[in-house]
Structures are given as structure tokens and as C-alpha cells.
C-alpha positions as CSV (number, residue, x, y, z in Angstrom):
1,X,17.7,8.2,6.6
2,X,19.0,10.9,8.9
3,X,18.8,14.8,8.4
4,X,22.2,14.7,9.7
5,X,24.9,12.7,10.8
6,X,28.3,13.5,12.4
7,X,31.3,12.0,12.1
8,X,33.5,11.9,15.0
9,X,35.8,8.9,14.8
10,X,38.8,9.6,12.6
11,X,38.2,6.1,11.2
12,X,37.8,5.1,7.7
13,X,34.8,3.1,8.6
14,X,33.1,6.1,10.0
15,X,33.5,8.2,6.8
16,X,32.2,4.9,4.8
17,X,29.1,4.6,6.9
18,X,28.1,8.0,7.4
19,X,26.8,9.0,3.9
20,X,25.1,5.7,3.7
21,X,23.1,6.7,6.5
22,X,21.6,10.4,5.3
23,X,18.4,10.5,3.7
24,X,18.0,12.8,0.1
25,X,19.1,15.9,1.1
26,X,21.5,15.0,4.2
27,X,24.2,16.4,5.6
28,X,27.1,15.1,6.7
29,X,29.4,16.9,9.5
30,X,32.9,16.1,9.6
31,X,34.5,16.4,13.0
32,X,37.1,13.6,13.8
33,X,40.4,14.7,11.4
34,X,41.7,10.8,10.3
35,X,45.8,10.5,9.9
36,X,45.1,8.4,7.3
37,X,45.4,10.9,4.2
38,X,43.5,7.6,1.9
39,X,40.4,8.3,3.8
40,X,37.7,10.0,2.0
41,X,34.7,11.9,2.7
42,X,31.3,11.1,0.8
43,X,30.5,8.3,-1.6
44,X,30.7,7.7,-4.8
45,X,29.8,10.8,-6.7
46,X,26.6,9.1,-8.1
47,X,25.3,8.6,-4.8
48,X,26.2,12.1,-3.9
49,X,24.5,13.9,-6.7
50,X,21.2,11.5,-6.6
51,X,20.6,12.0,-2.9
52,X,22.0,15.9,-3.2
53,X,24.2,15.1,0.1
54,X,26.2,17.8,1.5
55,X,29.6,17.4,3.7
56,X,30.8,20.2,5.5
57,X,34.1,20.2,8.2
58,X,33.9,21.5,11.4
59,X,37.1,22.2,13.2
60,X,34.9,24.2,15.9
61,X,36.2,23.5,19.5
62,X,39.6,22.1,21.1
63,X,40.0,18.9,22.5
64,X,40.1,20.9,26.0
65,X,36.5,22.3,25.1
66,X,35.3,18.7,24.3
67,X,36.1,18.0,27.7
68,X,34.7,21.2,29.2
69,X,31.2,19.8,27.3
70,X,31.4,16.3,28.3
71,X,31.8,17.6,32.1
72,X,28.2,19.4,31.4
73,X,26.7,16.3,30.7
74,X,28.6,14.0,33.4
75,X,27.3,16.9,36.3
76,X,23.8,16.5,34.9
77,X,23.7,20.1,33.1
78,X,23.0,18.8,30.1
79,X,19.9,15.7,30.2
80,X,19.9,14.4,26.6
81,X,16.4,12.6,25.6
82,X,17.5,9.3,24.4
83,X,14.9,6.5,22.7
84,X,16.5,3.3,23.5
85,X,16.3,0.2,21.2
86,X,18.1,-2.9,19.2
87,X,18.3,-3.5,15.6
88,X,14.9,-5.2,15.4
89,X,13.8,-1.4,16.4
90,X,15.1,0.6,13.2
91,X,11.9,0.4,10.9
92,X,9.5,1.8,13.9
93,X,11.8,4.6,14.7
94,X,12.3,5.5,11.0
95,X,8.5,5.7,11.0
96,X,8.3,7.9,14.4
97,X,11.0,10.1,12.7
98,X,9.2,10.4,9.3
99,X,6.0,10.9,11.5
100,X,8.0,13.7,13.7
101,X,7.0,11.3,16.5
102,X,10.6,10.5,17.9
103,X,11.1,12.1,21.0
104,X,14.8,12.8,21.8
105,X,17.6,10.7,19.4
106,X,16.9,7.1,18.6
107,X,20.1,4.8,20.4
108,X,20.2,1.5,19.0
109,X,22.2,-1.0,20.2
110,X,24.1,-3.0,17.2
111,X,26.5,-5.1,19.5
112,X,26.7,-6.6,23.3
């Protein structure tokens, strides 16, 4: 699993998925600030306390500043390294990561 994972929708899918995804030890950021009060952060608490997640909030930034950031990026300031790859991908990448082979961040593409 991931060291970290970030959640930016405000979606209860994204809160479901993201702990799912961190290995022992994980953490998980939460960013995007759902309307839906029912959605919850984390799993079940068994699943928390085996893997020893962690979830922290980060209300860092205003939606003006996201902008600002994005701008870097779309001007070329900022050049993220990117490993491209499908689902058929996942078990090679998780053995560059584990290997601290994986340049960059692993992008897989789930969906045409």
C-alpha cells in the first residue's frame, strides 16, 4: 500500500477507498470537506488499529490558492515525474515502490 494518500474529493467513495489503499502504518490526509455530514473518515476501527493508520485534516490553503498552484503547474513551473500505466501494471509498481525503484508517482489508468 501507499505511505500516504490524500483525499480530495468530498465524496463518500473517496473517504471509503482511501484507507483501503494505505499500507501498515499509512496515513491518510483529508482535504476535500464533503456536505454530507454521514460521510466518515477511516475504516472500521479493526482495520484501523491492525494497520496503525493515521488520518489527519488539512484545511491548509483557499480555493483561490488552489488555483494560484494549479497555474504553477499549467506554466510549466512545476514538472511532476509521472510513471504511466493500466491496471495490469499495479503488482510491478508495488514491487518498484517496495524496492524504492519508482521514479516519480505511479498513474494508472482504471477507466477509458
Amino acid at each position: 500500500g501507499a505511505h500516504g494518500v490524500i483525499v480530495f474529493s468530498a465524496t463518500k467513495a473517496g473517504y471509503e477507498q482511501a484507507p483501503l489503499l494505505l499500507r501498515p502504518g499509512g496515513t491518510m490526509v483529508c482535504v476535500g470537506l464533503p456536505k454530507d455530514t454521514t460521510v466518515i473518515a477511516g475504516e472500521h476501527p479493526i482495520t484501523m488499529c491492525m494497520k496503525k493508520l493515521n488520518v489527519v485534516g488539512s484545511v491548509v490553503g483557499t480555493l483561490n490558492e488552489c488555483d494560484e498552484a494549479l497555474e504553477f503547474t499549467a506554466r510549466g513551473v512545476v514538472r511532476p515525474i509521472l510513471t504511466h500505466g493500466g491496471l495490469e501494471d499495479i503488482n510491478r509498481f508495488c514491487e518498484e515502490m517496495n524496492a524504492g525503484k519508482l521514479v516519480g508517482r505511479a498513474v494508472i489508468k482504471i477507466a477509458a
